[in-house]
N, C-alpha and C positions, 0 to 999 in steps of 0.2 A: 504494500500500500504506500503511494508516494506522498500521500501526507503524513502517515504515521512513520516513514523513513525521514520526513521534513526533521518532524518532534524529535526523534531519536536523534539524531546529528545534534540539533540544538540541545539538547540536553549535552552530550559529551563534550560541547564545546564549553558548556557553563560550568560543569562540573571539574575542568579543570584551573578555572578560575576560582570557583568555591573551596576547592582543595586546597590553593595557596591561601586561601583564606582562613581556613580552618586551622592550617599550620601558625600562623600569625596571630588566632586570637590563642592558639594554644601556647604558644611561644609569650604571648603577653597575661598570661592567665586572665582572657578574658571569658570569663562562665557564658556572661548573657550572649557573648556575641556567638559564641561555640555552639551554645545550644540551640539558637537560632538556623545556624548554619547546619548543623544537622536531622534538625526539625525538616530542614527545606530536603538535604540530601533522603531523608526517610519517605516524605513524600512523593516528591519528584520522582525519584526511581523506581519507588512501585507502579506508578503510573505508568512511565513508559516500559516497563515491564522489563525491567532491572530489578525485580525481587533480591535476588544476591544481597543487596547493600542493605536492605531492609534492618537485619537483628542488628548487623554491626553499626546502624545509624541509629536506632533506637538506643542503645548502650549508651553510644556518644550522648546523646541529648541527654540521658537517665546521670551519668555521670556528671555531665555538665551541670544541672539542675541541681545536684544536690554538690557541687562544689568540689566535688573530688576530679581535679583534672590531671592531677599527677598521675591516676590511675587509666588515663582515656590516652598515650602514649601507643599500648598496643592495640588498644580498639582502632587509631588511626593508620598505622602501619596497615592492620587488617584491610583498610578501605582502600587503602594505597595500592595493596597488592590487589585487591578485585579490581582496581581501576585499571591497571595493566592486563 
């Protein structure tokens, strides 16, 4: 379907902006921003039907929310390597 191959492109293209995102607010222990950021990757991906990232984005956002971001390290690497 050449619109749902439209959305898929557009998503991998923003996802790898979000990514450098995600490392940045983690890198400045930013919670709100991280959780947000991953809020969106849990979403977005299930939708275009990137399930994969789903547990490992919901982790992030769970960990983020409740402030533990020193522990969201490997949950990020995890998303890293799905992204590859």
């Amino acid at each position: 379907d050449p619109e749902l191959r439209e959305i898929v492109a557009e998503f991998l293209a923003t996802l790898e902006v979000r990514m450098e995102a995600i490392d940045r607010a983690f890198r400045a222990d930013d919670t709100a921003e991280l959780q947000r950021l991953a809020h969106w990757l849990k979403g977005s991906a299930g939708t275009v039907g990137f399930g994969c990232f789903t547990a490992s984005a919901a982790e992030l956002e769970s960990l983020a929310r409740s402030g533990r971001t020193t522990e969201a390290q490997g949950t990020i690497e995890r998303i890293r390597s799905l992204q590859q």
